[in-house]
N, C-alpha and C positions, 0 to 999 in steps of 0.2 A: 776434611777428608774427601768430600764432595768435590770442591773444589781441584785437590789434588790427581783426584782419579781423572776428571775431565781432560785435565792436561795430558795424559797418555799420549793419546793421535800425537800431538806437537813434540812433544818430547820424543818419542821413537818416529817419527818422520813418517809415518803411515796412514792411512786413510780412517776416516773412525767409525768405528762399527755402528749398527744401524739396531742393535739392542735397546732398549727403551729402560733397562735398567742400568744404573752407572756402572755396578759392578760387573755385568755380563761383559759390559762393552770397554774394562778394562783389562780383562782376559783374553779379550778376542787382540786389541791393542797389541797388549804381551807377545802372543804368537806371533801374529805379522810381525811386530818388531826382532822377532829373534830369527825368525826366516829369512826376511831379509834385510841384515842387522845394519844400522850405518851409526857410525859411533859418537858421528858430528855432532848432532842435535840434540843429542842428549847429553855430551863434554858443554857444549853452550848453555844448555838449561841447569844444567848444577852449577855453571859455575858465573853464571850470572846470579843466580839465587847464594850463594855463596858468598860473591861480593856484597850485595847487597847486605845481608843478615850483618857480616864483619863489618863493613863500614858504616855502618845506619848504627851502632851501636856505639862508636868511635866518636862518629862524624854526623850525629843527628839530622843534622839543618841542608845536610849536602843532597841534593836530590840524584840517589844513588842509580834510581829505579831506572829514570830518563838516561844516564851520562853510561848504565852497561847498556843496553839495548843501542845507543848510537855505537858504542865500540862494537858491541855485537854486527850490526851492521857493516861497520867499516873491514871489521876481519872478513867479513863473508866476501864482500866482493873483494880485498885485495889478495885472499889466500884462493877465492875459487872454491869456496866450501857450498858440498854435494848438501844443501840444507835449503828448505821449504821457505823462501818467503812470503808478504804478503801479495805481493804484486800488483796488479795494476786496477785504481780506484776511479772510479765515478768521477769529472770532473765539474758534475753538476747534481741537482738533484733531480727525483722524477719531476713529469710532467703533470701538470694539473687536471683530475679526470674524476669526471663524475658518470662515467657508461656503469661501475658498478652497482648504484641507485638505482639501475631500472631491470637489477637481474630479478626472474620469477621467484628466485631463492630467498631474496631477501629477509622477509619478515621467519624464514623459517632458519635462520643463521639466528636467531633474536635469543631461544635459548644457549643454545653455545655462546655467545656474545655475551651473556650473562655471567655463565660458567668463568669466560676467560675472564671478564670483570673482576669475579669474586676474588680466582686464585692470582690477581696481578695484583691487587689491592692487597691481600694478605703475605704475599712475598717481598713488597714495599714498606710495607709496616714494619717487617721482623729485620729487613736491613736496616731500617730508621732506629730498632728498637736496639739491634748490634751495635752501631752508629752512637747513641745515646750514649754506651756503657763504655764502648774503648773511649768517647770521650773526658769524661767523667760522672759522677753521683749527682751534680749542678744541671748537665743536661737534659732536655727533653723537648722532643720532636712534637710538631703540631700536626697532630693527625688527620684533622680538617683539611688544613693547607696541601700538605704529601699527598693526599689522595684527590685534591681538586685539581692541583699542578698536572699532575699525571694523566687524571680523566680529562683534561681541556688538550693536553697532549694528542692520548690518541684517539680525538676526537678530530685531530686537523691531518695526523699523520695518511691516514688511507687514502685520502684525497688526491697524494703523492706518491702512491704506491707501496707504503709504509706499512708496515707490522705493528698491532701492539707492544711497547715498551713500561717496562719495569724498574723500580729500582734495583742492581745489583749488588748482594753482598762483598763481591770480590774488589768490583770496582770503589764502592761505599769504601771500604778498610783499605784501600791504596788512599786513597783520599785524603782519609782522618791520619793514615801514617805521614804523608805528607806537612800535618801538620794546618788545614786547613780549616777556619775559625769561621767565615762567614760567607752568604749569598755570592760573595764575589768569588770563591772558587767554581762553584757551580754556572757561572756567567762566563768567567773567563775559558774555563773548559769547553764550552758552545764554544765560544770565539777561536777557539784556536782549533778545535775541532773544524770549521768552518775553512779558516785560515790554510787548514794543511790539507783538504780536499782540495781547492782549488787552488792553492799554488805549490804547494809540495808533495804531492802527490806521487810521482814518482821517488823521491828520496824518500817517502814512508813505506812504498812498495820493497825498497830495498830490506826493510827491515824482517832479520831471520823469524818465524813463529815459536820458533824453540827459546826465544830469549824473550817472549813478552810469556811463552810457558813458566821459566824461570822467578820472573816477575810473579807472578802469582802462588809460583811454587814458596815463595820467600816471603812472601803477603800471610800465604796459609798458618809458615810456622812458627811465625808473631801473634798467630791468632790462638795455638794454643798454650794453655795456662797449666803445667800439671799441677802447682800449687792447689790450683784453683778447685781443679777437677777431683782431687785428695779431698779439699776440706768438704765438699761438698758432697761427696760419696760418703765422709764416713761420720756426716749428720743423721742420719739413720741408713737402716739396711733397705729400705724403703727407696730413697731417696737413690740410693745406690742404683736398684732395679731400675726406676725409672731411668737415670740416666743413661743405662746398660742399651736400656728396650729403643728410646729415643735415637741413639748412637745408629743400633742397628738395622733400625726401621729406614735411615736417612740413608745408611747403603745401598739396601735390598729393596728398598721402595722408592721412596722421594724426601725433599725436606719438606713438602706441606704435609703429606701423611705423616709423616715423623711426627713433625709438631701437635698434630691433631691428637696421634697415638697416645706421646708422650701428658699432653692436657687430658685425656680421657683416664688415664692412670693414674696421673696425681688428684684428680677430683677423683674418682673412688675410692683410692687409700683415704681420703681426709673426711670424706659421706662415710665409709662404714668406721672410723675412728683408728685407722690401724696405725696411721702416721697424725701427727699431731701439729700443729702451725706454729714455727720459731722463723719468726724473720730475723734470719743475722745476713750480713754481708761477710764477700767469701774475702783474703788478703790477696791485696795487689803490690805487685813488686815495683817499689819506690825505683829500682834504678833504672826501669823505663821509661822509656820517652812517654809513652801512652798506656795508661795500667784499662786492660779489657775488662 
């Protein structure tokens, strides 16, 4: 749902709100979009998402995600469609700079530094840990590893003007829908990543934001199980609430406070004995590609 509401701005063609909760800032979305409506971007994102779900079901092994986004692209510049691309990329990376090592500020960025540590290492975890489950019961992530990779990361990225990075759920479950088994996805992605900064650059520019919106919009609703969400709601009334409170909490707050909420709940219920410990596994539907 998180993921869904983000898309808004791309989808209505608008600027995205500057609200710090997802939900405010997909009301606000809403309105600019209906003020001043354009139909474009949003006929592209349903119906990119649309091919995608139909033929990924059809046509598993076909990489639907890549083949609408280039047609996306190709209608936009031959029809002249009034729709947001990306535009125009870096053809390089930054420059190598170390003048932020000698700011006064330094050592007092150390607690925030920390902070950001904690909540990037616990949002890489829980993609690892999503990651895991749409692959199957056989997988599991090395926790050691995911969080050394990433800390050696952005340990080198500031140096170049760089942001902290994370692993991301959205991208993580485009990935595994892909169908991607080992270290070599993750390598070959750099490489082409690299590859289309500097020589394709412009033909990735071309490409509309409403149809990589698309792309994820169809990511999201592979991602939900109502099977799933049934049996597990009606293992106790208990278990119900939690995931009721978790859901909501991920809206109106974030997904790291969700999670925390949702773990502070399920350990109470099971401290005062109100809810009781049955590990069963929830039913995955066999006639998918990937059961979450």
């Amino acid at each position: 749902m998180v993921i869904t509401l983000q898309q808004f701005p791309l989808i209505f063609g608008v600027a995205a709100s500057d609200s710090e909760k997802v939900w405010a800032g997909a009301l606000d979305v809403i309105q600019l979009g209906f003020l001043d409506f354009n139909p474009e971007p949003i006929a592209i994102a349903i119906l990119v998402g649309l091919v995608i779900l139909a033929g990924s079901n059809k046509f598993s092994r076909v990489p639907f995600a890549l083949v609408t986004v280039i047609a996306a692209a190709a209608a936009t510049q031959i029809f002249q469609l009034n729709v947001a691309t990306i535009g125009s990329l870096p053809a390089r990376i930054g420059n190598f700079d170390l003048s932020f090592t000698q700011s006064d500020n330094l050592f007092a960025l150390v607690p925030s530094a920390i902070a950001v540590a904690a909540l990037a290492a616990l949002e890489s975890l829980l993609s690892a840990k999503v990651a895991d489950k749409m692959h199957g019961a056989n997988e599991k992530h090395d926790s050691n590893r995911e969080l050394f990779g990433q800390g050696l990361a952005n340990i080198v990225v500031p140096f170049f003007g760089g942001v902290p990075a994370t692993a991301a759920l959205a991208r993580t479950a485009v990935n595994v829908r892909s169908h991607a088994q080992s270290k070599l996805a993750a390598f070959s992605h750099s490489v082409i990543l690299a590859l289309v900064v500097i020589l394709f650059a412009p033909l990735v520019g071309m490409i509309p934001l409403s149809a990589l919106a698309g792309v994820l919009l169809a990511t999201t609703a592979r991602m939900i199980k109502p099977k799933e969400l049934l049996a597990l709601a009606k293992e106790t009334r208990l278990d119900a609430l939690v995931l009721i409170c978790t859901f909501v909490a991920t809206i109106a707050i974030d997904l790291i406070s969700a999670v925390i909420i949702g773990l502070l709940l399920s350990l109470a219920f099971r401290k005062t004995g109100l809810a009781k410990i049955d590990r069963r596994y929830p039913p995955v539907d066999q006639k998918e590609t990937l059961g979450d």
